[in-house]
C-alpha positions in Angstrom: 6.6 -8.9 2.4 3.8 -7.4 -0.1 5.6 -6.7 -3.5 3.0 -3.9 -3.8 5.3 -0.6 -4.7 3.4 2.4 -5.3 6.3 4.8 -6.7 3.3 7.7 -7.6 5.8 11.0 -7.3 3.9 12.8 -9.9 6.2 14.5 -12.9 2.8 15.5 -14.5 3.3 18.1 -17.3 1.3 20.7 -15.7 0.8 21.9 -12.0 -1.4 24.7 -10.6 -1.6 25.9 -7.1 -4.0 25.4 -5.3 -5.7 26.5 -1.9 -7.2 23.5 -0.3 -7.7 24.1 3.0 -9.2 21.3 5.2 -11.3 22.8 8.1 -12.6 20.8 11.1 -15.2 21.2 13.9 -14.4 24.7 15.9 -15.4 23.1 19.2 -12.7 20.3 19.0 -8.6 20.8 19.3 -8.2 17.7 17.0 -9.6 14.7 15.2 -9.9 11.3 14.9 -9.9 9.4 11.4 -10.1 5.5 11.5 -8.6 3.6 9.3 -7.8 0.1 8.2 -4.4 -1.0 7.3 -4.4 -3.2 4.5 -1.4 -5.1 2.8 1.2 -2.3 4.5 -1.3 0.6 3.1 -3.1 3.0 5.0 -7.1 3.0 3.6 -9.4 5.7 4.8 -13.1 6.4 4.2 -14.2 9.7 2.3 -16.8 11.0 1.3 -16.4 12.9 -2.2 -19.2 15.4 -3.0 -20.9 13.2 -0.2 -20.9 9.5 -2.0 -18.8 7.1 0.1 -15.5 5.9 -1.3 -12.4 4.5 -0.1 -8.9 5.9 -0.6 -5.3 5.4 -0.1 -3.3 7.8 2.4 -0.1 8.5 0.6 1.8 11.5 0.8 4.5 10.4 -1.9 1.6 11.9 -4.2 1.0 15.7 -3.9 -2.8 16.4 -5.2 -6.1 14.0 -4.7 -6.7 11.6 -7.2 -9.7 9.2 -8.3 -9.6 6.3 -10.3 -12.3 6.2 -13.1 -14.3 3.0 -12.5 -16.4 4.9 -10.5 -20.0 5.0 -11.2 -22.7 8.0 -11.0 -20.4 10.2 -9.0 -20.7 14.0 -10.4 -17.7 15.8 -10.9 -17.0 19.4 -10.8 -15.4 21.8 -13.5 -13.4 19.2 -15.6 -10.9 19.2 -18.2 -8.7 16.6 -20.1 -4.6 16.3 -18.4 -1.8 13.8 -18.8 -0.2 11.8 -15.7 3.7 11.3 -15.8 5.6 9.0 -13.5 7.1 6.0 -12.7 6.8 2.6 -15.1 7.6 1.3 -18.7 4.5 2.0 -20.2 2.9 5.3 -22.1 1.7 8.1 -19.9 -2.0 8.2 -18.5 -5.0 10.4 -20.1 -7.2 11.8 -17.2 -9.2 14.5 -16.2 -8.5 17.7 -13.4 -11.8 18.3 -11.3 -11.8 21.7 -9.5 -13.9 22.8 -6.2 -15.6 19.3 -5.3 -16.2 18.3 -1.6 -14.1 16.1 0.0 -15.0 15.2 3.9 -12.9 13.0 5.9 -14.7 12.0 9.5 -15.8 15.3 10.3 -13.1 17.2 8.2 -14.4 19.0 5.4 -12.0 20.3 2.5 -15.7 22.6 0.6 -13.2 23.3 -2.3 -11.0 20.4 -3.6 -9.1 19.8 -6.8 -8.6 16.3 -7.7 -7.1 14.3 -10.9 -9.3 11.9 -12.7 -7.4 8.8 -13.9 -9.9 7.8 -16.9 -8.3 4.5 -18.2 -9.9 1.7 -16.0 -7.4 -0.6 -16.9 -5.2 1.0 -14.0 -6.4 -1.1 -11.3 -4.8 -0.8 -7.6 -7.6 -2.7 -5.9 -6.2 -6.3 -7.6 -3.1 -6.1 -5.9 -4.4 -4.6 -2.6 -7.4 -7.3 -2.2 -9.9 -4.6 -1.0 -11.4 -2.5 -3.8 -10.2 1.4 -3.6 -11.2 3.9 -5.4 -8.6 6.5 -5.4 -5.7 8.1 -3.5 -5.2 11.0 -0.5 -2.3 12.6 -1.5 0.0 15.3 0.8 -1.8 18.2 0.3 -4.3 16.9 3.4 -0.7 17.1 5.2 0.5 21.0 4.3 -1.2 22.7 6.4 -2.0 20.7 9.0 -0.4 18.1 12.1 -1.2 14.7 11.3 -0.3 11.9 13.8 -0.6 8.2 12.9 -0.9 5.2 15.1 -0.9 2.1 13.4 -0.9 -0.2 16.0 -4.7 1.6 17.0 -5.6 2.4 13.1 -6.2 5.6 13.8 -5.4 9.1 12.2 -5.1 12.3 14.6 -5.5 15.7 12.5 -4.7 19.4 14.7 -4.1 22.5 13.7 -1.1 21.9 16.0 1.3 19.7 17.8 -0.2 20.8 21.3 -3.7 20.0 19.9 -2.9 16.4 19.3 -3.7 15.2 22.3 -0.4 13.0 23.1 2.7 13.2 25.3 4.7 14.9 23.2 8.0 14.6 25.7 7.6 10.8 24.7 9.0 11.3 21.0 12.2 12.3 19.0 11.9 15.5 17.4 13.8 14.9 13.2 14.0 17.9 10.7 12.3 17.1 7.4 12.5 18.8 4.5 8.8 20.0 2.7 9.2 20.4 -0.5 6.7 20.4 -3.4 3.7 19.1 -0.4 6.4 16.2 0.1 8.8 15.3 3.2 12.1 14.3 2.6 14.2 13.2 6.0 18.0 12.9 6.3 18.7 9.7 7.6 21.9 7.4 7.8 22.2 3.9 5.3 24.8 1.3 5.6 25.1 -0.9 2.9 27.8 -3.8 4.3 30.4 -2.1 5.9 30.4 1.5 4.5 28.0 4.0 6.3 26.6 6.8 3.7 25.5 9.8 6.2 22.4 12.2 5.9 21.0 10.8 2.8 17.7 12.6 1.8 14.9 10.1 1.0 11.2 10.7 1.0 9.2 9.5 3.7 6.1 7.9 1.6 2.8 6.7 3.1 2.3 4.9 -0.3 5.3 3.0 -0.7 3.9 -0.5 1.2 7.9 -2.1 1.2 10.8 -1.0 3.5 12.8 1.0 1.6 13.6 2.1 -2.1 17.0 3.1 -3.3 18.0 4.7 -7.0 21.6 3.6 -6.8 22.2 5.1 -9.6 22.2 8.7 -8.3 24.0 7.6 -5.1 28.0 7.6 -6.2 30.2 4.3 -6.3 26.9 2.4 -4.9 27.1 -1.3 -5.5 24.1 -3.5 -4.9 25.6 -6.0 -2.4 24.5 -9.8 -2.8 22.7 -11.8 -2.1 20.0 -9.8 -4.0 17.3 -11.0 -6.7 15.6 -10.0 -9.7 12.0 -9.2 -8.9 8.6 -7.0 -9.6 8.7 -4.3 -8.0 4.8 -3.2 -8.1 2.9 -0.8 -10.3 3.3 3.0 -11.5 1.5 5.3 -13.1 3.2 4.0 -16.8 3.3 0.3 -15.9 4.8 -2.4 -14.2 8.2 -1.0 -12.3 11.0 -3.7 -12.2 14.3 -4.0 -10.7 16.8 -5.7 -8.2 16.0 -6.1 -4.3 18.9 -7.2 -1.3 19.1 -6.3 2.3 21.6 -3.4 3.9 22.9 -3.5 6.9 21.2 -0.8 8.6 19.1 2.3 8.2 19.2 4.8 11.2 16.9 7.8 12.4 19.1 9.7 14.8 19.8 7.0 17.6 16.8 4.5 16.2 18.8 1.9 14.3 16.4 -0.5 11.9 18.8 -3.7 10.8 18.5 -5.4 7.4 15.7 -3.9 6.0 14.9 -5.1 2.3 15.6 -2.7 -0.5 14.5 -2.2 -3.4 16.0 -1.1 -6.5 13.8 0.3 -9.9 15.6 -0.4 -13.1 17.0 3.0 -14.7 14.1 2.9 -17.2 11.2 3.3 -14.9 12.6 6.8 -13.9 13.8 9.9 -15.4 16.4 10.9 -13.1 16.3 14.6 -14.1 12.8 14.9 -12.6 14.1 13.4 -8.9 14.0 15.6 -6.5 17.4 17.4 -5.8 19.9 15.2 -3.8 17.0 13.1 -3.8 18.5 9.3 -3.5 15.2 6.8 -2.5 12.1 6.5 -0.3 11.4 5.2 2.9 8.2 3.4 3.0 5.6 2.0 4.9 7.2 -1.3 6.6 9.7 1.1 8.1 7.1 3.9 8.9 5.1 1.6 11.1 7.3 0.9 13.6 6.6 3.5 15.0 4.2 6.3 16.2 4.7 9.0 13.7 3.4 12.7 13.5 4.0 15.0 10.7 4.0 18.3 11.4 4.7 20.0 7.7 4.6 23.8 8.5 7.1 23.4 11.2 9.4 21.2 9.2 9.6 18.3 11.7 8.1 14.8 12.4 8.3 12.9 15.5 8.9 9.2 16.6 8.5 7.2 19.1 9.0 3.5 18.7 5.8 1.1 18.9 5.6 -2.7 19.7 6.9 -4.0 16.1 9.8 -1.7 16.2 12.0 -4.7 16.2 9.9 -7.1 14.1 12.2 -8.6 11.2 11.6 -7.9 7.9 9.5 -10.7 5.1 9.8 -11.1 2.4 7.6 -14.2 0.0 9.7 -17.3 -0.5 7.1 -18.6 -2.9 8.1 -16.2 -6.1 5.1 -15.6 -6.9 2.6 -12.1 -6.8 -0.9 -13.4 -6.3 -3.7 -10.7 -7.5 -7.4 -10.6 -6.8 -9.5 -11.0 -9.6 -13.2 -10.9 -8.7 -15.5 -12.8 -7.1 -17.7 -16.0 -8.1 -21.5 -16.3 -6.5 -21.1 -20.2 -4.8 -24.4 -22.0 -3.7 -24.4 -24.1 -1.1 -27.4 -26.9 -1.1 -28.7 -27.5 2.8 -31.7 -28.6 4.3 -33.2 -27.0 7.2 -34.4 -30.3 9.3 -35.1 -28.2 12.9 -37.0 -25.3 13.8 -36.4 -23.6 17.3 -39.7 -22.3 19.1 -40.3 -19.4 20.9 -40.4 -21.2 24.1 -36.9 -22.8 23.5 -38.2 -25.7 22.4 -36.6 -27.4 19.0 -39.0 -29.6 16.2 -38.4 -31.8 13.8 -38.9 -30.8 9.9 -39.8 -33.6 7.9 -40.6 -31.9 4.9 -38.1 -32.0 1.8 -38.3 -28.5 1.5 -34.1 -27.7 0.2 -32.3 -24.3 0.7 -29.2 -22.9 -0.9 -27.1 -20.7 0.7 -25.4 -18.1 -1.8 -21.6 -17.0 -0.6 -19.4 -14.3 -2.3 -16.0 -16.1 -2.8 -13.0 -14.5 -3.7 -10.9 -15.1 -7.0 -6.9 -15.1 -7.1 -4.6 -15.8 -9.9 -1.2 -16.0 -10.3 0.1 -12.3 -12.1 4.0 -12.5 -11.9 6.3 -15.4 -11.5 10.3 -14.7 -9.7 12.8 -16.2 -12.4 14.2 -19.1 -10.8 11.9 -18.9 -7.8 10.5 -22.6 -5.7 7.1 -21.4 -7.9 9.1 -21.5 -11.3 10.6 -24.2 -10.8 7.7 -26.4 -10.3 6.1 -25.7 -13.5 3.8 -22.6 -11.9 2.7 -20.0 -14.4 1.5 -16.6 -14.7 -2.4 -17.0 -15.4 -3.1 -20.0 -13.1 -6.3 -19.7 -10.7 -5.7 -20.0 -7.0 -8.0 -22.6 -5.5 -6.2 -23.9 -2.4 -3.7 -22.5 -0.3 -1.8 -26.2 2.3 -5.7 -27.5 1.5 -7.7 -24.4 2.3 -10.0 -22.9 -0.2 -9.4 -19.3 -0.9 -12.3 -18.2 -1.8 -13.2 -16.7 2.1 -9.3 -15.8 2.6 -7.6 -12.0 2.3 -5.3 -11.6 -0.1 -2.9 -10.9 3.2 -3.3 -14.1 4.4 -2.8 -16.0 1.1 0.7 -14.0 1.3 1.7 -14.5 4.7 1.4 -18.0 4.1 3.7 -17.8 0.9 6.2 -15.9 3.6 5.6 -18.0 6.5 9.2 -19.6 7.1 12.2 -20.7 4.7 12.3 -24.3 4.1 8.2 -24.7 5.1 6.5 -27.2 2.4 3.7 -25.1 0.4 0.8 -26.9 -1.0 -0.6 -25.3 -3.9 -4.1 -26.2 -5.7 -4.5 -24.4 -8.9 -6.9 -24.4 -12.3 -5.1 -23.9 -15.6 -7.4 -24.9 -18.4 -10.3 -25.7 -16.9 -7.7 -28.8 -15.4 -7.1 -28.9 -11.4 -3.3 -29.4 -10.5 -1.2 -29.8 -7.4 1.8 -28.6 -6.8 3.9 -28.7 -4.0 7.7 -26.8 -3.0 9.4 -26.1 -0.2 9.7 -21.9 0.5 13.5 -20.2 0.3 14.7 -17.1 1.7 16.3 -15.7 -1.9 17.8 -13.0 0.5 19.3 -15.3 3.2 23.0 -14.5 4.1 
């Protein structure tokens, strides 16, 4: 499972209201947005004040915002704010950007307010492995239906649920509750053998793991074992820690999801006083994409329908450790062109010594966080080593998802591990372990 927990509920120190109202082709009934999912993250393609960029969909987020490393991009009416949420570390300086076009596929918001996070050491696209540049937050949902398949990576937007396009009669019609741009459901959690009905958690695009809990708003919760001690991911103040286990079961109405992983952020990442009323955790995107899902805000509903991965079991790495992407490196690759085709089909023989060198892009990942205890600990692998091999393949032409599916690929698989540490190349080898196995 990607350890990747974006826990962005904003408790920023001001709000305004604003009127952003996305407006889409009068000849069509509805849209269609591609997108890619990436590391349990949906990523679309925008185009703000028409220079191309790439952004997270996450509706855990109210307003639009855009990380600083940006270059050349021209901003609209700014001014300085402050960013408040989750994390150990000091709140963020930024700016607010007022009445800036934001097109999505042929969906144009012509007056869009947006938050400028300045300090470019707040980096998302390392932990992702594909370089993003800010995030879609749930006011493209308020006023809108929005249906999501993730099985076709593709994003329907209507004005309405008729619009859509889809059999409707096929889904399961759930209240949600809107409030503040964000959907909360009431859904049903059993941890062991006690079942806690109509708990309200937020259903959040940007949350890439199962489920999140805050036990310590829930009364006479008890984290059941066998549970670890892990990173949870990144917030807007820091790195977010805390405990993660498995429950028993977490039900939608009739659709009963078993063991999903849960994850539990330390007391001093959160102020509990800004939660949400009643508010007790989040369900999140590995729970979310089992099925087809359409939000329909202003009517206070969503519908399901179950896809193919519905009943996929839930992974989680074995390894302990979160690998991060950390640039690339320009490789040249020495080769000698010794045959040249002809027009008529015909191939000759070069004799000449001419030499060429082809020049690749290869990928860089170190080693960010080490699991206490963990097959990676205990082998002697640290926080700051440089990826080079993954069971003998390079990584430098491998996705940051596929370096972690292998670290999740089956408890008890031997892992090979190359690394650099020093300028020194070391191997390492240990066997992967379910910390969560009953």
């Amino acid at each position: 499972m990607l350890r990747l927990l974006f826990i962005f509920c904003l408790m920023m120190h001001i709000q305004f209201v604003i009127g952003q109202l996305w407006n889409a082709p009068e000849n069509k009934q509805h849209s269609i947005i591609p997108f890619e999912f990436v590391n349990n993250l949906i990523i679309v393609s925008v185009q703000l004040n028409n220079e191309p960029l790439s952004f997270i969909l996450d509706n855990g987020v109210k307003e639009t915002l855009l990380f600083g490393e940006v270059d050349s991009l021209r901003l609209k009416n700014t001014s300085s704010f402050v960013f408040q949420g989750f994390g150990t570390g000091q709140p963020i300086k930024g700016l607010m950007s007022k009445e800036n076009k934001l097109q999505i596929g042929n969906i144009v918001d012509s007056s869009h307010h947006l938050y400028v996070i300045t300090d470019t050491a707040f980096n998302l696209s390392k932990n992702i492995g594909v370089h993003v540049h800010g995030i879609l937050g749930s006011a493209f949902f308020r006023n809108n239906v929005v249906a999501i398949d993730y099985l076709k990576k593709k994003i329907v937007f209507a004005r309405d649920v008729s619009k859509l396009g889809l059999r409707m009669s096929k889904f399961n019609k759930f209240s949600i509750r809107v409030e503040n741009d964000r959907a909360y459901a009431f859904v049903n959690i059993q941890p062991r053998d006690k079942k806690l009905f109509n708990q309200k958690l937020l259903l959040d695009l940007g949350n890439s793991n199962p489920m999140m809990l805050f036990e310590s708003v829930i009364p006479h919760y008890e984290i059941d074992t066998p549970s670890i001690r892990d990173y949870l991911g990144v917030g807007f103040n820091g790195a977010v820690y805390g405990v993660k286990n498995k429950i028993e079961l977490v039900s939608f109405g009739s659709y009963e999801i078993p063991y999903p992983i849960v994850s539990y952020p330390d007391t001093n990442s959160y102020d509990k006083n800004k939660i949400a009323k009643d508010r007790v955790g989040s369900i999140g995107n590995q729970i979310l994409s089992r099925f087809y899902i359409v939000f329909d805000y202003p009517n206070n509903v969503f519908y399901l329908r179950p896809n193919r991965n519905f009943k996929k079991a839930f992974t989680l790495d074995m390894s302990g450790l979160e690998i991060v992407h950390s640039g690339f490196d320009f490789v040249r690759h020495r080769y000698t062109n010794f045959t040249n085709k002809g027009d008529d089909g015909g191939v000759s023989i070069n004799f000449s010594n001419e030499v060429n060198y082809l020049i690749e892009l290869h990928a860089n990942y170190i080693i960010d966080q080490v699991r206490p205890k963990s097959p990676a600990e205990k082998v002697g692998l640290t926080v700051g080593d440089k990826l080079l091999k993954v069971n003998g393949r390079r990584v430098g032409k491998m996705k940051l998802q596929d370096i972690k599916n292998k670290l999740q690929s089956g408890d008890g698989k031997i892992t090979r591990l190359e690394i650099e540490r020093a300028g020194k190349k070391i191997d390492f080898q240990f066997r992967l372990v379910d910390p969560l196995a009953k």
